[in-house]
Predicted model as a PDB file, atoms N, CA, C, CB and O in Angstrom, pLDDT in the B-factor column:
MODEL        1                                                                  
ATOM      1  N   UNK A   1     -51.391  76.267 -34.546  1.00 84.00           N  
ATOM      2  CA  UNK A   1     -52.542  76.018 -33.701  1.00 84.00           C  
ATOM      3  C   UNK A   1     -52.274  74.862 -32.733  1.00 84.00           C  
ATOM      4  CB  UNK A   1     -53.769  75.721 -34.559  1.00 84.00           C  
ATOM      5  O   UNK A   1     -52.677  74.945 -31.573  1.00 84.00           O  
ATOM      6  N   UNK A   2     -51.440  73.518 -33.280  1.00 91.00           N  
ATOM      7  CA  UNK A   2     -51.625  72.778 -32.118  1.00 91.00           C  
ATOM      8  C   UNK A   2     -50.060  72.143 -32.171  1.00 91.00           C  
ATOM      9  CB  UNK A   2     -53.029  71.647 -32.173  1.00 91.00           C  
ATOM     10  O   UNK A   2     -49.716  71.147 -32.808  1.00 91.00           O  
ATOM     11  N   UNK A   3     -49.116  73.093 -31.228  1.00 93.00           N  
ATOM     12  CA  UNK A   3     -47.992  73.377 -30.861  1.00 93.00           C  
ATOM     13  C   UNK A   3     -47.118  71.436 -30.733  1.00 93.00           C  
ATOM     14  CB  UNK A   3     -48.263  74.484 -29.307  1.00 93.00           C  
ATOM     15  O   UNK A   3     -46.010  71.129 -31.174  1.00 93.00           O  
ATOM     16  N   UNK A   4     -48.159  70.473 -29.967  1.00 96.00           N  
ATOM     17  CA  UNK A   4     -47.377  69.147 -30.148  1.00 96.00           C  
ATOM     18  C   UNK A   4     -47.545  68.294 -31.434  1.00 96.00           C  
ATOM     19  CB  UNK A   4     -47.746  68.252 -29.037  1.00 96.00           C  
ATOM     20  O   UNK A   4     -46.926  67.233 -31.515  1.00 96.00           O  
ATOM     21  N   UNK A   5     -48.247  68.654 -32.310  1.00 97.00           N  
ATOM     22  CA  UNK A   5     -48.952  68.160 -33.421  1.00 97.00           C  
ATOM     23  C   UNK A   5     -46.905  68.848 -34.555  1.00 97.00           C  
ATOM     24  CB  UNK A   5     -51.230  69.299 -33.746  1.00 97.00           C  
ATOM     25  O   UNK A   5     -46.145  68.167 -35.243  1.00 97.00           O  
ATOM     26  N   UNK A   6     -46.856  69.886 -34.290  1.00 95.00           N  
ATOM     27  CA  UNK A   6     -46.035  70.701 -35.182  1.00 95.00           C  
ATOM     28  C   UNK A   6     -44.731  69.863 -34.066  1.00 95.00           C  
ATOM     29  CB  UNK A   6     -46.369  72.829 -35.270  1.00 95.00           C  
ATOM     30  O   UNK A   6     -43.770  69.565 -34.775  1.00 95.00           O  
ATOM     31  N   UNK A   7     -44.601  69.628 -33.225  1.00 96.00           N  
ATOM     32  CA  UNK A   7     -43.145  69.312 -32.101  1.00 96.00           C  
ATOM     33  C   UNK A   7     -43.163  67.861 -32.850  1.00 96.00           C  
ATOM     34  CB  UNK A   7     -43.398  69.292 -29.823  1.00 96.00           C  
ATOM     35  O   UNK A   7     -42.032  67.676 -33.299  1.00 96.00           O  
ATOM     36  N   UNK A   8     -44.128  66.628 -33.191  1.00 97.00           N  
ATOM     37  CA  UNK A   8     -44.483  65.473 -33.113  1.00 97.00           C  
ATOM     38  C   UNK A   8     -43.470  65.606 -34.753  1.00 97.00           C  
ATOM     39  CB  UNK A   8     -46.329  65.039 -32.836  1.00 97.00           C  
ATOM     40  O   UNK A   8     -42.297  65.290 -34.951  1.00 97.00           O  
ATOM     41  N   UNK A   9     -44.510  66.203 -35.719  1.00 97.00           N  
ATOM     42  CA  UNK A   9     -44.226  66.167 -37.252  1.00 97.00           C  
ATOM     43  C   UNK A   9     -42.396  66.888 -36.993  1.00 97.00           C  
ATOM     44  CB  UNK A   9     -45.693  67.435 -38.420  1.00 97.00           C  
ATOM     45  O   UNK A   9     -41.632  66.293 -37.753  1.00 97.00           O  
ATOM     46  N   UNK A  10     -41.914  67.589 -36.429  1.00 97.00           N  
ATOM     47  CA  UNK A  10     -40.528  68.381 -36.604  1.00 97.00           C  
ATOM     48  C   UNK A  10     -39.647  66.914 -35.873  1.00 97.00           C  
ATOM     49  CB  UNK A  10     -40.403  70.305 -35.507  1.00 97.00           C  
ATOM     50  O   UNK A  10     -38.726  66.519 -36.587  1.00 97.00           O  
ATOM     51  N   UNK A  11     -39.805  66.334 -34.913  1.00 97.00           N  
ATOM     52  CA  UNK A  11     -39.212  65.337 -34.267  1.00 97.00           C  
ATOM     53  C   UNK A  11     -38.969  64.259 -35.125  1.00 97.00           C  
ATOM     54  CB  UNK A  11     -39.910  64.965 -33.205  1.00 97.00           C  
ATOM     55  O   UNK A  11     -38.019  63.497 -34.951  1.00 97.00           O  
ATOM     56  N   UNK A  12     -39.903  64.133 -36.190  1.00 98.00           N  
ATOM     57  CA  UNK A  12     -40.163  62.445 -36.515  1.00 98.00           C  
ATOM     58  C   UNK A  12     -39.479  63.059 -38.417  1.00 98.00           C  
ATOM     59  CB  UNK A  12     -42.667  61.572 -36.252  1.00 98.00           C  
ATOM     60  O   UNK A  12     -39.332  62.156 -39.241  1.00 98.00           O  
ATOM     61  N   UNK A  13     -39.203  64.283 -38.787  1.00 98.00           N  
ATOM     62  CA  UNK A  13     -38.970  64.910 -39.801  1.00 98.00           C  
ATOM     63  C   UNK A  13     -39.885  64.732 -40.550  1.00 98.00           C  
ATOM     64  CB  UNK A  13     -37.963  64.720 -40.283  1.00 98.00           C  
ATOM     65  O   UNK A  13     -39.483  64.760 -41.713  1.00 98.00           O  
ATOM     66  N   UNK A  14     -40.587  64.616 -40.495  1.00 98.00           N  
ATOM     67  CA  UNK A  14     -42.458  65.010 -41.538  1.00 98.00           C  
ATOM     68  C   UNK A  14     -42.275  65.985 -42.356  1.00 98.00           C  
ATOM     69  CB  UNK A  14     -44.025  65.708 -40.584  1.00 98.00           C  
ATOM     70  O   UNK A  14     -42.088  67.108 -41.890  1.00 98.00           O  
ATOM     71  N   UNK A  15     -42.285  65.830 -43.375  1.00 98.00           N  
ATOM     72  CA  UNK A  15     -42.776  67.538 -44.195  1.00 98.00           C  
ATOM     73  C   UNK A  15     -43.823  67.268 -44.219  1.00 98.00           C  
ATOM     74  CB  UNK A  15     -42.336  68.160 -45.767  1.00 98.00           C  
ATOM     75  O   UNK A  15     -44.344  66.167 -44.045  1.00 98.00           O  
ATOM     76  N   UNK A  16     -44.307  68.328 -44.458  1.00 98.00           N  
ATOM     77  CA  UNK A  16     -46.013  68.306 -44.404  1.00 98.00           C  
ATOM     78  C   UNK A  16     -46.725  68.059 -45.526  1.00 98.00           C  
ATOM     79  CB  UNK A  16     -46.620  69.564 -44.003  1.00 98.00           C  
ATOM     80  O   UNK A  16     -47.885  68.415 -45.732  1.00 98.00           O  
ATOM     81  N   UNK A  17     -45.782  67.240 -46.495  1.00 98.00           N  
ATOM     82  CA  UNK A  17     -46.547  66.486 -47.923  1.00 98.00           C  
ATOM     83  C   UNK A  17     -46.266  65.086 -47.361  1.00 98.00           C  
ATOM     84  CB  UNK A  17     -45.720  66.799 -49.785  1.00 98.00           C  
ATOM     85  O   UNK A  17     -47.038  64.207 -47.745  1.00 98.00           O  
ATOM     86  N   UNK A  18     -45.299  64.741 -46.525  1.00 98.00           N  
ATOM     87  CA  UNK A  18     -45.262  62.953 -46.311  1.00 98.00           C  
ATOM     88  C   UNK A  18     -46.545  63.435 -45.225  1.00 98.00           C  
ATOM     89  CB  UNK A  18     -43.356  61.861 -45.452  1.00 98.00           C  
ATOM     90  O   UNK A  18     -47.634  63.165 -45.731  1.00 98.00           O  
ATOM     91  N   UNK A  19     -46.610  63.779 -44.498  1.00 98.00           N  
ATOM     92  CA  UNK A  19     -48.165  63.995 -43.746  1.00 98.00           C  
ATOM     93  C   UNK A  19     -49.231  63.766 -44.435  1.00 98.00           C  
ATOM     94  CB  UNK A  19     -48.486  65.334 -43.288  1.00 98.00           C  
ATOM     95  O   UNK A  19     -49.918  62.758 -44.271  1.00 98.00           O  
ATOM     96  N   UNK A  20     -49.542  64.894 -45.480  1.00 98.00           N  
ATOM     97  CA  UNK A  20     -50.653  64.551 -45.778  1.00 98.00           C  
ATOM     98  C   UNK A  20     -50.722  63.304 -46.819  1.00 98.00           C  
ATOM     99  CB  UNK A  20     -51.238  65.692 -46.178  1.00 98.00           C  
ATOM    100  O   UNK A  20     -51.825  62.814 -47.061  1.00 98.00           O  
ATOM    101  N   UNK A  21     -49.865  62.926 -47.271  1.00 98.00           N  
ATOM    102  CA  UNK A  21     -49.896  61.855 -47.804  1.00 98.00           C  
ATOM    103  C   UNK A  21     -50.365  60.737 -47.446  1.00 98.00           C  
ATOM    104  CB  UNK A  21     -49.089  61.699 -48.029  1.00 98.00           C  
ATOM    105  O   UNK A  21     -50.984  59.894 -48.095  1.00 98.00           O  
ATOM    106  N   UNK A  22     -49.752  60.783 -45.412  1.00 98.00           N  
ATOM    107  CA  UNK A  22     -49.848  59.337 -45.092  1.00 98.00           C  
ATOM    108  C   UNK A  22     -51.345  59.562 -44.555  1.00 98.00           C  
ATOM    109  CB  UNK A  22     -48.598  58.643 -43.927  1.00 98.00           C  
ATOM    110  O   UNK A  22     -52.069  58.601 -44.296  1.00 98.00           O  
ATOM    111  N   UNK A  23     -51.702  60.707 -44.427  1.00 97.00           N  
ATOM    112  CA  UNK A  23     -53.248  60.774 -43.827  1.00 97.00           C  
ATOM    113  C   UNK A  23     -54.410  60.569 -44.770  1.00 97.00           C  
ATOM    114  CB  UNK A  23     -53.534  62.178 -43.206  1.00 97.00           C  
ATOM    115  O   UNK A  23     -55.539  60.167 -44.486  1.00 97.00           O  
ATOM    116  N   UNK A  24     -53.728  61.062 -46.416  1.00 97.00           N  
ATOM    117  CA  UNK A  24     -54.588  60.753 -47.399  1.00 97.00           C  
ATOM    118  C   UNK A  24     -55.195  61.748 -47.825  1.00 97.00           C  
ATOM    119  CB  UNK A  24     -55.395  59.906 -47.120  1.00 97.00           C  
ATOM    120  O   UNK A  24     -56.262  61.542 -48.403  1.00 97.00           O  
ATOM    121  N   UNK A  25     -54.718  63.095 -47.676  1.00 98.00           N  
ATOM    122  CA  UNK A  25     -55.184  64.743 -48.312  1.00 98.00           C  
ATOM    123  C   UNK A  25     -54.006  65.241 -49.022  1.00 98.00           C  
ATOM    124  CB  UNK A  25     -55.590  66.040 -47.023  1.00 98.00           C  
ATOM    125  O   UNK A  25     -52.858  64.798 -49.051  1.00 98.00           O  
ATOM    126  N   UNK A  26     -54.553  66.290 -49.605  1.00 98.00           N  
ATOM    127  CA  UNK A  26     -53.285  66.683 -50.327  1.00 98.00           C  
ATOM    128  C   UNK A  26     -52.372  68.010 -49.013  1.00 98.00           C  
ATOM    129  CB  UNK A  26     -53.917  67.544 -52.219  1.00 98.00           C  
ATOM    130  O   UNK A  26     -52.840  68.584 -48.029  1.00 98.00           O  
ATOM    131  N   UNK A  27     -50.759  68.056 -49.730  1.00 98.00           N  
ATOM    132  CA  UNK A  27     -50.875  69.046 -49.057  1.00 98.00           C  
ATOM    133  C   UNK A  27     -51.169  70.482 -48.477  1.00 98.00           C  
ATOM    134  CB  UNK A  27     -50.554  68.908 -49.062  1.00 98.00           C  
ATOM    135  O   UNK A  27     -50.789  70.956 -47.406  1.00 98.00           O  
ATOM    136  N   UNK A  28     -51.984  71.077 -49.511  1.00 98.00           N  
ATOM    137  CA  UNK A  28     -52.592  72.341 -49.416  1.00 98.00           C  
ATOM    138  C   UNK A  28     -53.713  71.888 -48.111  1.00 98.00           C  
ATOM    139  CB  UNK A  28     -53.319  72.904 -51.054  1.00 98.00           C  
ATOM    140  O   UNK A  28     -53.967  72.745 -47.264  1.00 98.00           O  
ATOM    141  N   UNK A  29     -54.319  70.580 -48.016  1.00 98.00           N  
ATOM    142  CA  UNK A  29     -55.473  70.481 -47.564  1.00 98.00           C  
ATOM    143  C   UNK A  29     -55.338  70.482 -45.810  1.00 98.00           C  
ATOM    144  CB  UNK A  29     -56.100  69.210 -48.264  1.00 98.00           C  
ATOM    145  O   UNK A  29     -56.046  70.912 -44.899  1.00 98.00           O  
ATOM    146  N   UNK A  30     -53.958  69.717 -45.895  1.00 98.00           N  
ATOM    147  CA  UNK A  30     -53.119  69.126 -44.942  1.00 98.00           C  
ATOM    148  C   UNK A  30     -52.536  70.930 -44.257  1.00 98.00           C  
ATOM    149  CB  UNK A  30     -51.721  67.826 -45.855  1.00 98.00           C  
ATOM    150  O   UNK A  30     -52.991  71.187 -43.142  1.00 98.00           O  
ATOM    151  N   UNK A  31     -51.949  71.637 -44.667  1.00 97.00           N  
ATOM    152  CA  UNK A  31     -51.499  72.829 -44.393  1.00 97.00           C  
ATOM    153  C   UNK A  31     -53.068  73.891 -43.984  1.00 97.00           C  
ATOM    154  CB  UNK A  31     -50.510  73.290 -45.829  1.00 97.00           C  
ATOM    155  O   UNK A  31     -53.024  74.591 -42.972  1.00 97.00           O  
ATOM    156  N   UNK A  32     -53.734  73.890 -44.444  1.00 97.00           N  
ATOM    157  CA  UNK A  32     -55.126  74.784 -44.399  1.00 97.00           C  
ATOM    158  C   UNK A  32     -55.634  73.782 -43.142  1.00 97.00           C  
ATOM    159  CB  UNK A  32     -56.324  74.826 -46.131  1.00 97.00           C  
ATOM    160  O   UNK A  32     -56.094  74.249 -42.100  1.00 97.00           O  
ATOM    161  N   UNK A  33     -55.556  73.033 -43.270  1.00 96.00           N  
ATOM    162  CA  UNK A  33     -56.242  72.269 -41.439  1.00 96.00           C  
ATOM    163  C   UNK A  33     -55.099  72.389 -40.454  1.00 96.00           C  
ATOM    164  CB  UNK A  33     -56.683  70.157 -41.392  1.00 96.00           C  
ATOM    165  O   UNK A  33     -55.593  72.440 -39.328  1.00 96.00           O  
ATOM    166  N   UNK A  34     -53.864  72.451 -40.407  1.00 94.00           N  
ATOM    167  CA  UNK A  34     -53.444  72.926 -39.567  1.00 94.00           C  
ATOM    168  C   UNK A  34     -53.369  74.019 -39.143  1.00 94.00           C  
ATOM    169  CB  UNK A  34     -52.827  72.673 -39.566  1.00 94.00           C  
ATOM    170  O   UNK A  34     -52.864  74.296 -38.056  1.00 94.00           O  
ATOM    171  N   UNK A  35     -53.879  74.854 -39.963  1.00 93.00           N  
ATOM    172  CA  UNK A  35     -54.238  76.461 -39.268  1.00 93.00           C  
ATOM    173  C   UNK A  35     -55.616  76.492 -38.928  1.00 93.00           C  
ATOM    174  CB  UNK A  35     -54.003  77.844 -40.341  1.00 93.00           C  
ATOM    175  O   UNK A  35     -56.013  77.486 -38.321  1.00 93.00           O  
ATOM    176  N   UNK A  36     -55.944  76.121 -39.042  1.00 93.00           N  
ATOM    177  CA  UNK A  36     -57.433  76.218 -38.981  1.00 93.00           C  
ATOM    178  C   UNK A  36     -58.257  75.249 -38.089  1.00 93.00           C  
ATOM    179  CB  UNK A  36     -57.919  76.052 -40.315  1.00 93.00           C  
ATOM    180  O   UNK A  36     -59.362  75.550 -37.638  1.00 93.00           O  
ATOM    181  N   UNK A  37     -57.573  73.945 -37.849  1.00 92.00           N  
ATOM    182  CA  UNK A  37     -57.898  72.908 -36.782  1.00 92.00           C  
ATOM    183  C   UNK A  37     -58.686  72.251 -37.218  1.00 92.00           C  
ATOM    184  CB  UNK A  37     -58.331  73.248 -35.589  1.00 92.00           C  
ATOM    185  O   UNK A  37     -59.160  71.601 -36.286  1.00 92.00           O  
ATOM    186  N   UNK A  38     -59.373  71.880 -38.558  1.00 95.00           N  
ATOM    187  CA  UNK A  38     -60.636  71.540 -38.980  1.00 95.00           C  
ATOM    188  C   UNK A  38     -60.293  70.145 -39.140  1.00 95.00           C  
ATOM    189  CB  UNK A  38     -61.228  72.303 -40.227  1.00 95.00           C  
ATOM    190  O   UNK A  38     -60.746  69.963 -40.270  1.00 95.00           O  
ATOM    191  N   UNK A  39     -59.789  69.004 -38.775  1.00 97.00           N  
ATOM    192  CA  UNK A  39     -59.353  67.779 -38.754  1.00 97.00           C  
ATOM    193  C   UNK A  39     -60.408  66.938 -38.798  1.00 97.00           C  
ATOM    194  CB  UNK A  39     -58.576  67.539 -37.752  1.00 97.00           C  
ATOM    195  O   UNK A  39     -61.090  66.883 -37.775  1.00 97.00           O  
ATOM    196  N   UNK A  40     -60.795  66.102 -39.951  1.00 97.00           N  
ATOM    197  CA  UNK A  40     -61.857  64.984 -39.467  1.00 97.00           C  
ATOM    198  C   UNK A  40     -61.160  64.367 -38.822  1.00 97.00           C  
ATOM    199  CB  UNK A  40     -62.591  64.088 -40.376  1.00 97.00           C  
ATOM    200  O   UNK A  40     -59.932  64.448 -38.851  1.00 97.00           O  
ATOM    201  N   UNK A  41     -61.974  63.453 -37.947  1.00 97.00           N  
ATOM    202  CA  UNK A  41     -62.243  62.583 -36.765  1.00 97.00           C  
ATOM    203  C   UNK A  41     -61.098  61.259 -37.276  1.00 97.00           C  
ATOM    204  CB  UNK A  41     -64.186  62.097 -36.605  1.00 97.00           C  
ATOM    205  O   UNK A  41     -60.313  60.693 -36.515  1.00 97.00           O  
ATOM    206  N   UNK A  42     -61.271  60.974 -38.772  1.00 97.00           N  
ATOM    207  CA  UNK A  42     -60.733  60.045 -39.414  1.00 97.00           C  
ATOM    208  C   UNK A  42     -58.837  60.333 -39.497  1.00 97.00           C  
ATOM    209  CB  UNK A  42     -61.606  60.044 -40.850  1.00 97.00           C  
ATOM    210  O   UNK A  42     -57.944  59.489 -39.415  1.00 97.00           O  
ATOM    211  N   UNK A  43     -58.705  62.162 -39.726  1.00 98.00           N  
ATOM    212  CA  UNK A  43     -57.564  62.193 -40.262  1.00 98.00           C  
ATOM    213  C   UNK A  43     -56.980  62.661 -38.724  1.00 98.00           C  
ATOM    214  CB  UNK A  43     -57.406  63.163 -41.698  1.00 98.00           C  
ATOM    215  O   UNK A  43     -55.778  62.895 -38.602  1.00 98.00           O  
ATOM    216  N   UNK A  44     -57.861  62.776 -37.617  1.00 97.00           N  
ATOM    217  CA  UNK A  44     -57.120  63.176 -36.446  1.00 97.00           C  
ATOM    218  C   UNK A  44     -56.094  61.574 -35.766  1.00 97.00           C  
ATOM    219  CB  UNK A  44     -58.505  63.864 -35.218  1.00 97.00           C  
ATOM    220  O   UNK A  44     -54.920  61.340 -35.482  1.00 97.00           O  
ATOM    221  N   UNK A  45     -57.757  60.607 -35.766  1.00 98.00           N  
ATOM    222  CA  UNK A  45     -57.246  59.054 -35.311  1.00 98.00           C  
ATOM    223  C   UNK A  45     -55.539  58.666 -36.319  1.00 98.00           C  
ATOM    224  CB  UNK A  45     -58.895  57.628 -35.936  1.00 98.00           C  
ATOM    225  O   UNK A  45     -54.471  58.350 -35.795  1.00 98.00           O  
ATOM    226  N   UNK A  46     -55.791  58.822 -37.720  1.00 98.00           N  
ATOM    227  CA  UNK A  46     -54.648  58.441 -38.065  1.00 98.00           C  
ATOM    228  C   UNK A  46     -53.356  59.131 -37.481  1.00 98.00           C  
ATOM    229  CB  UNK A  46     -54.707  58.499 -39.323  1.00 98.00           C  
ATOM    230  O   UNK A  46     -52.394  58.538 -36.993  1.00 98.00           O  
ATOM    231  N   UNK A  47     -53.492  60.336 -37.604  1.00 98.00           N  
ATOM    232  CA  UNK A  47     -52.178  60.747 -36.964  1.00 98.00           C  
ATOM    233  C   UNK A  47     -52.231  59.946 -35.416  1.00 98.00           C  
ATOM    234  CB  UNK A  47     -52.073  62.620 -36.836  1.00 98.00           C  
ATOM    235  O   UNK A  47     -51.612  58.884 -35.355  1.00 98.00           O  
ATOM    236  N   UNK A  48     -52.670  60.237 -34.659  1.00 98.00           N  
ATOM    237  CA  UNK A  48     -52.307  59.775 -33.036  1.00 98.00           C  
ATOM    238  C   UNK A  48     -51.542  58.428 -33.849  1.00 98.00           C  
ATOM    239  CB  UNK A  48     -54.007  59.344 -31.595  1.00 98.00           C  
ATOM    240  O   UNK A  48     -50.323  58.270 -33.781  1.00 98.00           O  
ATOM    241  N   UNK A  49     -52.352  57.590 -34.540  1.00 98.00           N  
ATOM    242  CA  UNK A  49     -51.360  56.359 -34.696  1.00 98.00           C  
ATOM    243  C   UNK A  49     -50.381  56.267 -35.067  1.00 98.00           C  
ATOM    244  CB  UNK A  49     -51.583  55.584 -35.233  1.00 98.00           C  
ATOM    245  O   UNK A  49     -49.604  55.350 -34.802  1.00 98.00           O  
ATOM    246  N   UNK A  50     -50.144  57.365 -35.899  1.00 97.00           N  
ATOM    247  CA  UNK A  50     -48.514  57.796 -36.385  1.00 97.00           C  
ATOM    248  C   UNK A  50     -47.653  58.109 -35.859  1.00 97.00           C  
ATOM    249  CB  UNK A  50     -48.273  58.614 -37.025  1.00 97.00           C  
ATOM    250  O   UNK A  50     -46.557  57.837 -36.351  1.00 97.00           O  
ATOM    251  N   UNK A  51     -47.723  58.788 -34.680  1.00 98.00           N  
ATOM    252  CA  UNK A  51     -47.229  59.182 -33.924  1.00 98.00           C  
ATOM    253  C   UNK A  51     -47.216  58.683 -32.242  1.00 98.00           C  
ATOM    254  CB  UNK A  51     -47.561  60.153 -34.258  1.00 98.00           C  
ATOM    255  O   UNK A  51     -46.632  59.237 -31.310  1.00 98.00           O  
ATOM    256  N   UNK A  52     -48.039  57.492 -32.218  1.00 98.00           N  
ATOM    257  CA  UNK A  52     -48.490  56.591 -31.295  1.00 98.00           C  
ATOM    258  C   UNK A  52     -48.642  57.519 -29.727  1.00 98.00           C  
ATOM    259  CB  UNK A  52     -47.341  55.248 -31.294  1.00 98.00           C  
ATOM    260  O   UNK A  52     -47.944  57.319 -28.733  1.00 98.00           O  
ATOM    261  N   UNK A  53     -49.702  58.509 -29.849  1.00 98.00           N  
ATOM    262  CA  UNK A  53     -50.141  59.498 -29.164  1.00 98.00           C  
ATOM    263  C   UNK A  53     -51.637  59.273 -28.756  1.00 98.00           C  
ATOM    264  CB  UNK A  53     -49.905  60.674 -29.915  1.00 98.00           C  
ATOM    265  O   UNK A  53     -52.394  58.491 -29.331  1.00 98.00           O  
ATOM    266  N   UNK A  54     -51.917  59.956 -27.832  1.00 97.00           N  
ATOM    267  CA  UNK A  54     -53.403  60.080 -27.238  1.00 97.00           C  
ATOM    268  C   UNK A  54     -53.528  61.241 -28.237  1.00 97.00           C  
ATOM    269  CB  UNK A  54     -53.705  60.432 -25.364  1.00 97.00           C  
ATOM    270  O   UNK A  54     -52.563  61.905 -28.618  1.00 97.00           O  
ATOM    271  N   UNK A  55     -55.400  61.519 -28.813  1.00 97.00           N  
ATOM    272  CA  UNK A  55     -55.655  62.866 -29.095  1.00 97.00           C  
ATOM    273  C   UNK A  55     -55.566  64.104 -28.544  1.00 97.00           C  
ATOM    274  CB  UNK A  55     -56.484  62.894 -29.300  1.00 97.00           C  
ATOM    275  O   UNK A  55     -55.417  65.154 -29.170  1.00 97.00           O  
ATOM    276  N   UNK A  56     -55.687  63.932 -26.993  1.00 96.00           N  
ATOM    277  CA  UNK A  56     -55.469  65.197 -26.175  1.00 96.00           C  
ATOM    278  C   UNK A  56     -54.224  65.289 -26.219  1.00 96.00           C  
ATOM    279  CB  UNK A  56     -55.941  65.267 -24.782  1.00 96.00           C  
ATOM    280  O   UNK A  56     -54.093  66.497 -26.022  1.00 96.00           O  
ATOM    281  N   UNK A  57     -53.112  64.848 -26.347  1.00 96.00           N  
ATOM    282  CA  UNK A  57     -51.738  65.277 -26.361  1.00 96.00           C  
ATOM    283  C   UNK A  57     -51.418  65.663 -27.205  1.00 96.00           C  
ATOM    284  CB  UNK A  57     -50.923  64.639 -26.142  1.00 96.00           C  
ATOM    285  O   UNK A  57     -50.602  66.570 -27.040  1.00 96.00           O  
ATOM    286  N   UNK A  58     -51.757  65.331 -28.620  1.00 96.00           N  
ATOM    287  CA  UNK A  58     -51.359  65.450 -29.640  1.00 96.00           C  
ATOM    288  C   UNK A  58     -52.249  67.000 -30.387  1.00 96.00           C  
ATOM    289  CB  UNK A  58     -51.521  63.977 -30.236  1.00 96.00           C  
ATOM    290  O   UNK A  58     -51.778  67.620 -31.341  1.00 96.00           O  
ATOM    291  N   UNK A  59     -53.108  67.241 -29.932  1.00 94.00           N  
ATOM    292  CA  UNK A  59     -54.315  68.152 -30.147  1.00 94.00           C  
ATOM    293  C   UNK A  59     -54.267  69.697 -29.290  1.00 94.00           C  
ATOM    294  CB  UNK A  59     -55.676  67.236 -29.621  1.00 94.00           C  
ATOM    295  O   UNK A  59     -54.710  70.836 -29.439  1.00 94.00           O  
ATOM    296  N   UNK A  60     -53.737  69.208 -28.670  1.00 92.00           N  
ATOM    297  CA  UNK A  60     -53.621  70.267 -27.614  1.00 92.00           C  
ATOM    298  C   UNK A  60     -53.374  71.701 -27.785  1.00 92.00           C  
ATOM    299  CB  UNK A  60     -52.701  69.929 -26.868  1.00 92.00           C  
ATOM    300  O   UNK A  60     -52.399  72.043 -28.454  1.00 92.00           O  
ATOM    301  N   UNK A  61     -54.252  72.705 -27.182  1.00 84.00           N  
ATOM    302  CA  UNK A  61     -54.158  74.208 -27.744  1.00 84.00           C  
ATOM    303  C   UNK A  61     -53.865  74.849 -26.219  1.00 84.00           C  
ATOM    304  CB  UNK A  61     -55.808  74.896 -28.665  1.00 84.00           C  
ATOM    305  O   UNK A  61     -54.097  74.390 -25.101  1.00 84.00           O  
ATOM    306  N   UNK A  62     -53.223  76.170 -26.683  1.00 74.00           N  
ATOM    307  CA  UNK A  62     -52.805  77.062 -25.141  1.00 74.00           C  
ATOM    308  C   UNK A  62     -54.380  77.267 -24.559  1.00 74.00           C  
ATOM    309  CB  UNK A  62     -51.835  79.015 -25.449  1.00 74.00           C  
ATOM    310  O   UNK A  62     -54.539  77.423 -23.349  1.00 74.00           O  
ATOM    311  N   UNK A  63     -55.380  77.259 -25.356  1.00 70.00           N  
ATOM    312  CA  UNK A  63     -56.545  77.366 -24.319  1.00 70.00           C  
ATOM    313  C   UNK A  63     -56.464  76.289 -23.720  1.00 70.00           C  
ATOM    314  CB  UNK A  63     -57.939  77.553 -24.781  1.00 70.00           C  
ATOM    315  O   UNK A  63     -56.492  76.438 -22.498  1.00 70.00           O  
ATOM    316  N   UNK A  64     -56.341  74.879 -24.188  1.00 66.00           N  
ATOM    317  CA  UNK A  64     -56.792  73.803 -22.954  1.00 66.00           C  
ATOM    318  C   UNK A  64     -55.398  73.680 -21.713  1.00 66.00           C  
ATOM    319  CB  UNK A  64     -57.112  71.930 -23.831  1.00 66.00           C  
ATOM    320  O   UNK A  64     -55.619  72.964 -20.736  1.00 66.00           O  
ATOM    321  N   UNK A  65     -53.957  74.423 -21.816  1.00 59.00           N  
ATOM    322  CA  UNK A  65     -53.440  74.405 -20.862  1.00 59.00           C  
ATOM    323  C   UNK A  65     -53.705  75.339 -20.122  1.00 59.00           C  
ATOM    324  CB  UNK A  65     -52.475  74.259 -20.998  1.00 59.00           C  
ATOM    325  O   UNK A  65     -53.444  75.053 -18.954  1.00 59.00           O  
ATOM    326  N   UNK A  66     -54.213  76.598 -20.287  1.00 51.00           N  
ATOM    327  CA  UNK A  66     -54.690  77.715 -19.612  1.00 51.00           C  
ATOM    328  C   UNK A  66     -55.780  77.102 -18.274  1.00 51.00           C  
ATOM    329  CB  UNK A  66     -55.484  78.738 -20.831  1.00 51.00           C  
ATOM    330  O   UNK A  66     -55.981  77.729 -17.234  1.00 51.00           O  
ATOM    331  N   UNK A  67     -56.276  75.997 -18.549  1.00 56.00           N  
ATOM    332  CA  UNK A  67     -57.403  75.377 -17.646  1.00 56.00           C  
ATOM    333  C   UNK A  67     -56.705  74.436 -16.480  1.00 56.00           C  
ATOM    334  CB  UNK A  67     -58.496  74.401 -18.635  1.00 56.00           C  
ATOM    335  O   UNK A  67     -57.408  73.849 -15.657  1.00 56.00           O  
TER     336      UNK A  67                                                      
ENDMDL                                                                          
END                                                                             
């Protein structure tokens, strides 16, 4: 679902249990919101800081480049 979010975590070598770890979900919870986009507000801010990103960059879906 959000193509720099997956470029950010593959760049920096994240598995997606040190993710949800450092965000503070497990990783089933962590894997089911990335398909699904359902990110609290809380676990979106932490990542940008992890990755020292704006939310729109980091968030970003082919609908909002389509615009």
């Amino acid at each position: 679902m959000f193509k720099n979010l997956n470029a950010e975590q593959a760049r920096h070598s994240y598995t997606n249990q040190r993710m949800a770890d450092m965000v503070g979900i497990s990783r089933v919870s962590y894997e089911n919101k990335k398909k699904n986009g359902k990110f609290t507000a809380l676990e979106a801010k932490k990542m940008c800081k992890i990755f020292k990103v704006k939310f729109d960059y980091l968030f970003a879906t082919d609908e909002d480049e389509a615009r």
